[in-house]
N, CA, C and O of each residue as an XYZ file, in Angstrom:
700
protein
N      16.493    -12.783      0.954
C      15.179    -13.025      0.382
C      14.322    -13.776      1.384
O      14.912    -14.450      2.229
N      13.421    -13.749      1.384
C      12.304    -14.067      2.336
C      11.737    -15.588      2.122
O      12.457    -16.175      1.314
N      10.761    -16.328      2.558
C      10.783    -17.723      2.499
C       9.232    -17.860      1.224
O       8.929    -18.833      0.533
N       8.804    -17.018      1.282
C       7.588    -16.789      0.478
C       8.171    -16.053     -1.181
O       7.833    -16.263     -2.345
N       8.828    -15.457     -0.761
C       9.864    -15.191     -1.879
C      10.207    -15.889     -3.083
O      11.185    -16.551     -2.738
N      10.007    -16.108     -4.162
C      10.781    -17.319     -4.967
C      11.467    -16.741     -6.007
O      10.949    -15.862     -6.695
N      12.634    -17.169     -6.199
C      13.866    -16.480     -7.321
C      14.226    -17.591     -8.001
O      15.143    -18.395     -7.832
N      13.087    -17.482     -9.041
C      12.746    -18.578     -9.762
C      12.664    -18.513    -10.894
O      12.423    -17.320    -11.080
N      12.720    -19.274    -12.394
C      11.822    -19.442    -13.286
C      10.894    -20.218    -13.631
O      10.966    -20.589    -14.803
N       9.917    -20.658    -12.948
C       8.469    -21.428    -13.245
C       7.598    -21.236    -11.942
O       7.773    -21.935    -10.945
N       6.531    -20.115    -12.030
C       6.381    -19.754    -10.886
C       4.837    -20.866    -10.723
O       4.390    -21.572     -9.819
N       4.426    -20.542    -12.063
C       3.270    -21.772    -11.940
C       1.976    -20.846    -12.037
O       0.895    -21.368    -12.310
N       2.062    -19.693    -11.849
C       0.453    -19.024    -11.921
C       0.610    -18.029    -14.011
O       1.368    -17.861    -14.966
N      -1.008    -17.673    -13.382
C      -1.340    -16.982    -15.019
C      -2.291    -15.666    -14.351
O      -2.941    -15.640    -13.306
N      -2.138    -14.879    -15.131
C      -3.203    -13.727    -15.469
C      -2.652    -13.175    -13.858
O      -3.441    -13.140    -12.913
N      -1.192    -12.763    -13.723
C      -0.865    -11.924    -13.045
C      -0.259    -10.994    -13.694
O      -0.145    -10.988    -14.920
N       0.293     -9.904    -12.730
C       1.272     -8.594    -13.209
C       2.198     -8.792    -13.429
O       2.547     -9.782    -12.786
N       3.097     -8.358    -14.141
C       4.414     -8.476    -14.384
C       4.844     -6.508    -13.916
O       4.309     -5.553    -14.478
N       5.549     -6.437    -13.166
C       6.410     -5.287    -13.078
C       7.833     -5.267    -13.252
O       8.528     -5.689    -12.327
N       8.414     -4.803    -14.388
C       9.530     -4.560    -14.897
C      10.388     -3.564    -13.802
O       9.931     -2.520    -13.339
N      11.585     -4.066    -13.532
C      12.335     -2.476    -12.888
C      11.917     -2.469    -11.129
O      10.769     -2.158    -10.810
N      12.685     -2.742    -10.332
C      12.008     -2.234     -8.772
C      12.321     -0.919     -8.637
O      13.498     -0.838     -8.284
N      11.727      0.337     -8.774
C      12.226      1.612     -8.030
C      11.539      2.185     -7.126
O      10.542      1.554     -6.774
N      11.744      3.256     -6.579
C      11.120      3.741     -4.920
C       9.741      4.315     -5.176
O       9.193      5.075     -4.378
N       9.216      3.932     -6.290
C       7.482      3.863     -6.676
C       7.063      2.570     -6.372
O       5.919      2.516     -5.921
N       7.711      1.415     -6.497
C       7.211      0.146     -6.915
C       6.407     -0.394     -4.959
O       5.273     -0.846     -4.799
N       7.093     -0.221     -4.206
C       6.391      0.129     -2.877
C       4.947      0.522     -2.939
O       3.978     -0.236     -2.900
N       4.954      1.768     -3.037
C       3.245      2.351     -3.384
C       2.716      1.156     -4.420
O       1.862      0.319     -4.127
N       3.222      1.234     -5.351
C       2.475      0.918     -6.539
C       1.948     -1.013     -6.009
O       0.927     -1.539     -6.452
N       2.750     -1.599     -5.207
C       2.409     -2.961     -4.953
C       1.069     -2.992     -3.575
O       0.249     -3.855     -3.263
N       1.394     -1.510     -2.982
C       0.251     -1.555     -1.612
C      -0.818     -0.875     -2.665
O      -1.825     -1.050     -1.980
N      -1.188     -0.374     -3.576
C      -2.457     -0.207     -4.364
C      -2.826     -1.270     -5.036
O      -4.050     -1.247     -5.166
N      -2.098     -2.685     -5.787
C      -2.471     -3.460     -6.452
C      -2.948     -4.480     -5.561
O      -3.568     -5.443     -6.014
N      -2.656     -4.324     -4.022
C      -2.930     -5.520     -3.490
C      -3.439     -5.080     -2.359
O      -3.288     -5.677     -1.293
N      -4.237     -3.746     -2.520
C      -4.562     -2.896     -1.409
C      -6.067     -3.702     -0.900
O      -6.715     -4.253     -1.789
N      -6.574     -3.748      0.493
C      -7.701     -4.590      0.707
C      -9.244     -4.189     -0.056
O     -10.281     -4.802      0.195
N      -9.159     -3.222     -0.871
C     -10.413     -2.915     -1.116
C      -9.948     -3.568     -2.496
O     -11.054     -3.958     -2.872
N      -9.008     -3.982     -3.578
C      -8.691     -4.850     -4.411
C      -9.722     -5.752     -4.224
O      -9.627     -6.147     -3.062
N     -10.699     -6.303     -4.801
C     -11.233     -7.782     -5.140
C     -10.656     -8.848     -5.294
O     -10.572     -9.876     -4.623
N     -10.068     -8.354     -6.702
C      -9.001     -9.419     -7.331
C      -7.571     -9.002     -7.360
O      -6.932     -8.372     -8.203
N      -7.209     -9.574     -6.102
C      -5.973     -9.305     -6.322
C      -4.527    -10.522     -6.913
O      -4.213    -11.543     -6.301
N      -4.150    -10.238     -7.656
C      -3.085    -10.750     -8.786
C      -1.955    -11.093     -8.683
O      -1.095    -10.270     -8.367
N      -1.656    -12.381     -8.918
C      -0.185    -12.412     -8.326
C       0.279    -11.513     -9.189
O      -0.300    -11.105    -10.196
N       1.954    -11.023     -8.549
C       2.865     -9.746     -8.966
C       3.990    -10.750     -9.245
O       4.060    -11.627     -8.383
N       4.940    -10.845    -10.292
C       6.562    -10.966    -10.690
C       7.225     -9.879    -10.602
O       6.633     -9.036    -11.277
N       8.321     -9.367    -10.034
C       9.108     -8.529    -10.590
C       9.785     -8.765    -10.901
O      10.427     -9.649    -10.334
N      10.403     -7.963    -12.509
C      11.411     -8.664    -13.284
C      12.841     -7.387    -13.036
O      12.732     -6.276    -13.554
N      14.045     -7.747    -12.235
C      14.851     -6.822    -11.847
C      16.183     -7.495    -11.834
O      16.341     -8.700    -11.633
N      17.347     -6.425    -12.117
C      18.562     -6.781    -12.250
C      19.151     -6.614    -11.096
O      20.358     -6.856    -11.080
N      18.477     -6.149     -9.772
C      18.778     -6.219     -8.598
C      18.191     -6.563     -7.419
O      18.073     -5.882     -6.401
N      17.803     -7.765     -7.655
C      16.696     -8.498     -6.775
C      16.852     -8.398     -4.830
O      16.142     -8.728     -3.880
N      18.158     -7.771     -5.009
C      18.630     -7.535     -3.690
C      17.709     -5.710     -2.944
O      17.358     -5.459     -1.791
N      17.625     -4.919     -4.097
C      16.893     -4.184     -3.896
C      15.065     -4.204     -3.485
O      14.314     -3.276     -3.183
N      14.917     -5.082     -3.577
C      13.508     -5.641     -3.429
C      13.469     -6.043     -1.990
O      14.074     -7.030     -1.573
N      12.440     -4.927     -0.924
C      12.774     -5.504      0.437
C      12.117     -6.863      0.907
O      11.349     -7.598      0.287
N      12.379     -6.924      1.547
C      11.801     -8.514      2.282
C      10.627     -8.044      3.250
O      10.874     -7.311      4.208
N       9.594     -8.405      3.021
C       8.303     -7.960      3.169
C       7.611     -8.781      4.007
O       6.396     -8.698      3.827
N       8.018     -9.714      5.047
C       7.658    -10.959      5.368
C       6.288    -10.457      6.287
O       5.249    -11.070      6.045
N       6.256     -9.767      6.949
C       5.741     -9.364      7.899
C       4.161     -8.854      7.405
O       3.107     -9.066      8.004
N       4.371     -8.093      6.075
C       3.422     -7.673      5.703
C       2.509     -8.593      4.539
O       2.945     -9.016      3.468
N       0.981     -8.781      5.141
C       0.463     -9.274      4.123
C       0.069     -8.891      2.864
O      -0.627     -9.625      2.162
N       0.539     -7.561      2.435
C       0.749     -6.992      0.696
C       1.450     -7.393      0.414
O       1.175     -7.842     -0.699
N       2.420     -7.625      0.674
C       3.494     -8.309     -0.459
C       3.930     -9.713     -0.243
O       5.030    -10.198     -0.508
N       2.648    -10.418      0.404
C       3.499    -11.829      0.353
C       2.923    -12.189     -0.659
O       1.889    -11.688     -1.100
N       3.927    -13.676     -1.428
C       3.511    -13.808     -2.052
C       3.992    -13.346     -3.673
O       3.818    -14.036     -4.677
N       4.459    -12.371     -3.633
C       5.661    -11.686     -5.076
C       7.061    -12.299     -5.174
O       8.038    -12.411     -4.433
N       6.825    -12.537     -6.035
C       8.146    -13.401     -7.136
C       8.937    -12.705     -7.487
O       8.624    -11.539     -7.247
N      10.095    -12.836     -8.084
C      11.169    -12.334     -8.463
C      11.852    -13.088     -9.671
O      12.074    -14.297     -9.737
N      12.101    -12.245    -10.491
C      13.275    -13.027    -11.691
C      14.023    -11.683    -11.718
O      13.950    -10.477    -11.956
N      14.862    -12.800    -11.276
C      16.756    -11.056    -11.741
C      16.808    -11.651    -13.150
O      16.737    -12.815    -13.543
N      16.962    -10.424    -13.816
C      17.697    -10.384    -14.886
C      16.743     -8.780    -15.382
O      15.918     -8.058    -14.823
N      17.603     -8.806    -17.042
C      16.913     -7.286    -17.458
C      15.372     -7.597    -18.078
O      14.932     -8.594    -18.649
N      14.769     -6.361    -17.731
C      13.348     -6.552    -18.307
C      13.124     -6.569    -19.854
O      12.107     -6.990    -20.407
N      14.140     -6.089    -20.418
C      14.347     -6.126    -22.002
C      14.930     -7.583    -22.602
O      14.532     -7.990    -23.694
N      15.559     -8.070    -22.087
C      16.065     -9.776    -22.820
C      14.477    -10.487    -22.290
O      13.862    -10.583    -21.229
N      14.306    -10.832    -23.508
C      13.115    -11.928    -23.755
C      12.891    -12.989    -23.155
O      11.765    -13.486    -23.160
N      14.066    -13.617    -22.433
C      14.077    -14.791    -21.836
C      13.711    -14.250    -20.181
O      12.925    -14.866    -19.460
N      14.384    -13.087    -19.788
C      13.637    -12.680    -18.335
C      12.531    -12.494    -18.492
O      12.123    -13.203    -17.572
N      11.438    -11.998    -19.041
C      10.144    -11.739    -19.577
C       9.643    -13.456    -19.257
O       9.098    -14.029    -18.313
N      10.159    -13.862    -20.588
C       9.138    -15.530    -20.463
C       9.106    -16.240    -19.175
O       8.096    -16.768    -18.709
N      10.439    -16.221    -18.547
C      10.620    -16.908    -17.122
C       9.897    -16.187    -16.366
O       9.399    -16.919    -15.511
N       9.564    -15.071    -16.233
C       7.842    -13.961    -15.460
C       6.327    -14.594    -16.624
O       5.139    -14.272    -16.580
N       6.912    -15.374    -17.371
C       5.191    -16.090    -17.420
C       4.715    -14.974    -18.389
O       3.513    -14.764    -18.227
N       5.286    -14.177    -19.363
C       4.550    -12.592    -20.017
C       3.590    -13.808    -21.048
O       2.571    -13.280    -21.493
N       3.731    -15.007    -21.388
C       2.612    -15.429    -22.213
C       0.979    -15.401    -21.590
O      -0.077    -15.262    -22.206
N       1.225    -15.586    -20.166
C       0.021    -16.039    -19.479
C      -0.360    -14.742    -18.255
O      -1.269    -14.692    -17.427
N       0.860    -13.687    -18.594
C       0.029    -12.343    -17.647
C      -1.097    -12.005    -18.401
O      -1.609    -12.403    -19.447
N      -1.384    -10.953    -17.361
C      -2.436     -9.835    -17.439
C      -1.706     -8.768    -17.768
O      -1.763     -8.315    -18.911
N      -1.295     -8.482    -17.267
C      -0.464     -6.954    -17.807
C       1.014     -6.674    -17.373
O       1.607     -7.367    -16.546
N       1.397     -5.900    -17.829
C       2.779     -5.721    -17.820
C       3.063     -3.993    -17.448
O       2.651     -3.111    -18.201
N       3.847     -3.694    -16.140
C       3.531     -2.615    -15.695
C       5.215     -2.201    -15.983
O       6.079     -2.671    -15.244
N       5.482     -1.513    -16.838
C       7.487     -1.031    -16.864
C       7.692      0.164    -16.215
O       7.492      1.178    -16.884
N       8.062      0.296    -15.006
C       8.898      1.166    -14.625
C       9.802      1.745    -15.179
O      10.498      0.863    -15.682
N      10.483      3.315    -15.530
C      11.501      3.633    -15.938
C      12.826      3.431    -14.813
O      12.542      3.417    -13.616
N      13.776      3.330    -15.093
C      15.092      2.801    -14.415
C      15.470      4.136    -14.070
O      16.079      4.664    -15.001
N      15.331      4.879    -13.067
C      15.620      6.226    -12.757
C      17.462      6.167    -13.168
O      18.060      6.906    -13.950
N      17.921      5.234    -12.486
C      19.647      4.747    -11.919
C      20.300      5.183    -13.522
O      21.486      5.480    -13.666
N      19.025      5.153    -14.981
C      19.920      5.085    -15.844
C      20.045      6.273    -16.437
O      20.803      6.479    -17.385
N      18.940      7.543    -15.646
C      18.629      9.031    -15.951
C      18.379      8.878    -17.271
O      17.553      8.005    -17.537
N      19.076      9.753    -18.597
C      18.531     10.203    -19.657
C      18.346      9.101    -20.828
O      17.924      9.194    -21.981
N      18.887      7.905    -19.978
C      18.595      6.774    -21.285
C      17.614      5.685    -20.121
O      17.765      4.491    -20.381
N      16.810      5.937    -19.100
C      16.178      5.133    -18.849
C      14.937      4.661    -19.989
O      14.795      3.484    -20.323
N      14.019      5.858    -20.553
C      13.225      6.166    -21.458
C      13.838      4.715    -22.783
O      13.094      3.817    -23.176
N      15.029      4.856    -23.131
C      15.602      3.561    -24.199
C      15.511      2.538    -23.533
O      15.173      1.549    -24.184
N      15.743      2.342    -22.125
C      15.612      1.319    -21.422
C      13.880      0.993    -21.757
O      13.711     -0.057    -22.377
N      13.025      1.519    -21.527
C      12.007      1.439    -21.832
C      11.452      0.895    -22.781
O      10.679     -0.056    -22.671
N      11.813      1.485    -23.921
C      11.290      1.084    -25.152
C      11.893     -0.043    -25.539
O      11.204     -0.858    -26.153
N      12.960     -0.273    -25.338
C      13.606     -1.728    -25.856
C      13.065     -2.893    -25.017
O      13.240     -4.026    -25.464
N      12.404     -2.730    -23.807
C      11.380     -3.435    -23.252
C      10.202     -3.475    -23.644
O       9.634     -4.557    -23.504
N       9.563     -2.530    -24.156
C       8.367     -2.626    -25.189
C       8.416     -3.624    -26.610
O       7.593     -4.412    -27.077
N       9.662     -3.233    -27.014
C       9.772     -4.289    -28.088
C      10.124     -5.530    -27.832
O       9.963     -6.412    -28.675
N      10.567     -5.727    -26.826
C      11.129     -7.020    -26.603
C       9.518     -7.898    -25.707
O       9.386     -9.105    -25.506
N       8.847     -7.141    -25.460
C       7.243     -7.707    -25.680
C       6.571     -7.630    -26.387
O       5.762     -8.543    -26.223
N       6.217     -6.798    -27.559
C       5.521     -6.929    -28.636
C       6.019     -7.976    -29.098
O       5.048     -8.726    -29.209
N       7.454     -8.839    -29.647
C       7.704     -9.577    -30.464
C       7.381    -11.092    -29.548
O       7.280    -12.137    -30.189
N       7.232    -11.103    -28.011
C       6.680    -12.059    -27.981
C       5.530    -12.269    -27.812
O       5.014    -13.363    -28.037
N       4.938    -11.295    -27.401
C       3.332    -11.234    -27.114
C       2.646     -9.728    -27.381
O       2.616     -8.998    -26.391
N       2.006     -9.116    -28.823
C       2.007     -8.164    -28.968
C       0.431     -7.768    -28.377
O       0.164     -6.567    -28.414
N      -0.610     -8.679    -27.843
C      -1.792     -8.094    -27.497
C      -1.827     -8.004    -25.795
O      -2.883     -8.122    -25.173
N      -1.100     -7.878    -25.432
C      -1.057     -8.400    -23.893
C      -1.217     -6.631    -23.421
O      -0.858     -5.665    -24.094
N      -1.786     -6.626    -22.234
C      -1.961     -4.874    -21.892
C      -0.890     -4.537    -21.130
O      -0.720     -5.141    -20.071
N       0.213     -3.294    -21.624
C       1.209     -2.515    -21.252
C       1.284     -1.410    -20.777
O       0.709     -0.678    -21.583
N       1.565     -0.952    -20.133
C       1.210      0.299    -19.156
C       2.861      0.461    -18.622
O       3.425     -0.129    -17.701
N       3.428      1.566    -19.643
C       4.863      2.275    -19.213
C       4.940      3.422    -18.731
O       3.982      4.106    -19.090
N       5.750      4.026    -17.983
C       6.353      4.865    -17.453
C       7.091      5.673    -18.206
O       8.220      5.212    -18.374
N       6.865      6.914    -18.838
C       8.080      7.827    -19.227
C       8.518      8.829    -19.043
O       7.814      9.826    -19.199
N      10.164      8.954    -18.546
C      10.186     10.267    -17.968
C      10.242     11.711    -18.515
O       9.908     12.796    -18.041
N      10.805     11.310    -19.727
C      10.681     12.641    -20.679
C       9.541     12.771    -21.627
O       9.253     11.683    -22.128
N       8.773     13.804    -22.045
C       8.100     14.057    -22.893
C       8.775     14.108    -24.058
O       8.166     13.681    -25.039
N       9.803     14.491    -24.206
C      10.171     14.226    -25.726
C      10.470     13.418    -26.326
O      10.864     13.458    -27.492
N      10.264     11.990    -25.241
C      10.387     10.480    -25.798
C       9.059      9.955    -26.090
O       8.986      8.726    -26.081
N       7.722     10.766    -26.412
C       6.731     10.126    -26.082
C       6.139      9.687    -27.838
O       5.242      8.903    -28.149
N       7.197     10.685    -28.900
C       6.908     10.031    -29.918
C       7.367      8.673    -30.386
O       6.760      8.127    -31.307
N       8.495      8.042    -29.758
C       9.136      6.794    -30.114
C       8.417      6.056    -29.398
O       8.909      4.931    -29.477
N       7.269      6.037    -28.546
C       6.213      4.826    -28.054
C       5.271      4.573    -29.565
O       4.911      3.451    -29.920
N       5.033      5.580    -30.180
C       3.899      5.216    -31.000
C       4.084      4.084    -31.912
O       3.174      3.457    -32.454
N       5.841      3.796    -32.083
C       5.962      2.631    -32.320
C       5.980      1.445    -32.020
O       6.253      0.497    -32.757
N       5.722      1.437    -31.050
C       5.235      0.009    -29.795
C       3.925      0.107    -29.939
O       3.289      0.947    -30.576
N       3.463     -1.007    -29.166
C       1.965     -1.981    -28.742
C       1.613     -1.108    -27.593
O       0.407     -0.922    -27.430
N       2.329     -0.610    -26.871
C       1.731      0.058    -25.481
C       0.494      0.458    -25.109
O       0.568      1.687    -25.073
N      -0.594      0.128    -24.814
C      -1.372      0.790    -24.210
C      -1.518      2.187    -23.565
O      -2.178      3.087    -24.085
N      -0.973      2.284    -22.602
C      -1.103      3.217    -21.860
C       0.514      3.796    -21.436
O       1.453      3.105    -21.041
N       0.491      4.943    -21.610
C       1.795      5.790    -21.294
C       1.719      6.907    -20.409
O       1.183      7.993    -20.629
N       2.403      6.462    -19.231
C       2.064      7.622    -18.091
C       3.577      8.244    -18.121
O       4.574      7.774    -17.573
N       3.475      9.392    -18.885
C       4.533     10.702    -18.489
C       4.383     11.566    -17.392
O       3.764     12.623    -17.265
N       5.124     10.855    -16.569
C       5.185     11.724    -15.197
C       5.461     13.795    -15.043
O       4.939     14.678    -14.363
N       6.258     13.760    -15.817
C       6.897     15.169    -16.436
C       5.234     15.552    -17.009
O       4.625     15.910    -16.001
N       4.317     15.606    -18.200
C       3.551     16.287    -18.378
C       2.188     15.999    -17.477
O       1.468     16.993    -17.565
N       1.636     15.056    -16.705
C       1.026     14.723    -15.252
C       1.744     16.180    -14.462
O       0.922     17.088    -14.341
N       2.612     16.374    -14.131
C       2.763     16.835    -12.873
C       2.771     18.533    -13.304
O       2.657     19.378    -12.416
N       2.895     18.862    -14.521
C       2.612     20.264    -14.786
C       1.294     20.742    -15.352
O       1.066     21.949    -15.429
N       0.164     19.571    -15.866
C      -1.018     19.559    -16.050
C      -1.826     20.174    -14.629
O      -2.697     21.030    -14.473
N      -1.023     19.225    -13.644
C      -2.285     19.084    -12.799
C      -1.811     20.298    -11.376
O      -2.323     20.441    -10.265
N      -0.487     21.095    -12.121
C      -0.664     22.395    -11.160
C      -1.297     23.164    -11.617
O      -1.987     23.891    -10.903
N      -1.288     23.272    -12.883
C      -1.714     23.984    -13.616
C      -3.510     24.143    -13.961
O      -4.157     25.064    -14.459
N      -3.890     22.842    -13.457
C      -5.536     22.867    -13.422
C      -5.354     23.083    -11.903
O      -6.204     23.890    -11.528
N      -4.626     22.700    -10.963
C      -5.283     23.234     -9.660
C      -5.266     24.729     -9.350
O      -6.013     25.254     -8.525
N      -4.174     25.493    -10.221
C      -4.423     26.877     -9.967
C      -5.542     27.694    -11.234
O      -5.628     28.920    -11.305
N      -6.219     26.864    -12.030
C      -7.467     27.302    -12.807
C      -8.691     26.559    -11.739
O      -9.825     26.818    -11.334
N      -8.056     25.901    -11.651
C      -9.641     24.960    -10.653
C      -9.178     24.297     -9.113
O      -8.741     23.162     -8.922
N      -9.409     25.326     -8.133
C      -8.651     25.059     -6.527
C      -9.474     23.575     -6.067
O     -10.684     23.348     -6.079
N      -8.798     23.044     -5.827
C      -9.212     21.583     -4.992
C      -9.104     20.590     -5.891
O      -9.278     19.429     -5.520
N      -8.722     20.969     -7.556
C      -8.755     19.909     -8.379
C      -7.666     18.345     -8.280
O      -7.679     17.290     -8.914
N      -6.704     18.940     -7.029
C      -5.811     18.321     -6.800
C      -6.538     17.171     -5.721
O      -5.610     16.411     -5.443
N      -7.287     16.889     -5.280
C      -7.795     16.443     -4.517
C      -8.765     15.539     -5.216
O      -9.039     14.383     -4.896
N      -9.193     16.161     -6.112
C     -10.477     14.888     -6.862
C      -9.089     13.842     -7.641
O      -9.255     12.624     -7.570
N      -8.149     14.220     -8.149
C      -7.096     13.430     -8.961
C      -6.541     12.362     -8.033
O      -6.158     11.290     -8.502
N      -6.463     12.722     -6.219
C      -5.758     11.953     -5.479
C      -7.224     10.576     -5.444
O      -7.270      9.434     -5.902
N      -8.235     11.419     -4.670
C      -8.961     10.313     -4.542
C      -9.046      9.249     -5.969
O      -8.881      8.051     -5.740
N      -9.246      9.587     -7.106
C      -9.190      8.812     -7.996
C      -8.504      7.711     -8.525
O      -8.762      6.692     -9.165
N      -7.331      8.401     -7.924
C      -6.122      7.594     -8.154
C      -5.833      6.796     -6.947
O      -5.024      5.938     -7.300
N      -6.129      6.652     -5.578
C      -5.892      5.923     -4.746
C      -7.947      4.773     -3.981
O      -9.131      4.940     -3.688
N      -6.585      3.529     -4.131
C      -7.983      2.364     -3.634
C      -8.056      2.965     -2.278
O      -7.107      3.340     -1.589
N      -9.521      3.006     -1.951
C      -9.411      3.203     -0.684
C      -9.660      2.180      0.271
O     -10.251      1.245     -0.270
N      -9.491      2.032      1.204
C      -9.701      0.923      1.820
C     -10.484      0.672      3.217
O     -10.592     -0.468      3.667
């Protein structure tokens, strides 16, 4: 772990991110949240059961500065020790490592934030579409199904050529 690094519980800040789960998205996803055309950029926690997976970033000024709590993103007590009373939002990765039950991994992290903080803004990851009716029972905000994203948007680029291109710029800060 790195010296900026802290594998901690009391990190001391508010109205940052919480990201549940490190997987080989969470890279991208930390150089867009803290990308230089960002204004406000937010401190980040990640809450992971393998904090060893989380590279050491020393070098780079995007990721200095991100916290760490090992443990699971679903027990309530890893959550509170990431500060979820005083974030901004809460970003859950699905656990690829757990394949067809990452999606339960999911949701039992949804609930295990609604019951401590049910207005806080959530933004999950799901990999199957046929799990997308058991969110409606959560607080979630926003639910990005990667699986119906990625057949939408071949499917509008071969009704509408270049449409793939207005979706990238949209989706990426530029800098």
């Amino acid at each position: 772990m790195e010296n900026n690094t802290k594998l901690a519980n009391d990190f001391g800040v508010e109205d940052h991110i919480i990201i549940c789960n490190w997987t080989k998205k969470s890279d991208l996803l930390v150089k867009e949240l803290h990308n230089p055309s960002v204004e406000k950029k937010r401190p980040i926690i990640v809450i992971t059961e393998n904090p060893q997976d989380v590279p050491d970033f020393e070098e780079d000024e995007t990721y200095r500065g991100i916290m760490i709590v090992k443990g699971n993103p679903s027990n309530e007590d890893s959550l509170k020790r990431a500060g979820i009373e005083s974030a901004a939002t809460v970003i859950i990765l699905a656990d690829e490592r757990l394949a067809d039950t990452a999606d339960t991994k999911t949701i039992m992290t949804t609930i295990a934030i609604d019951h401590i903080i049910p207005d806080i803004h959530v933004v999950a990851e799901v990999l199957s579409a046929s799990n997308l009716p058991f969110f409606a029972y959560t607080f979630v905000n926003e639910i990005i199904c990667l699986e119906l994203l990625t057949e939408r948007l071949l499917a509008q680029s071969c009704l509408t050529p270049g449409v793939s291109f207005i979706f990238a710029d949209l989706l990426t800060q530029s800098s």
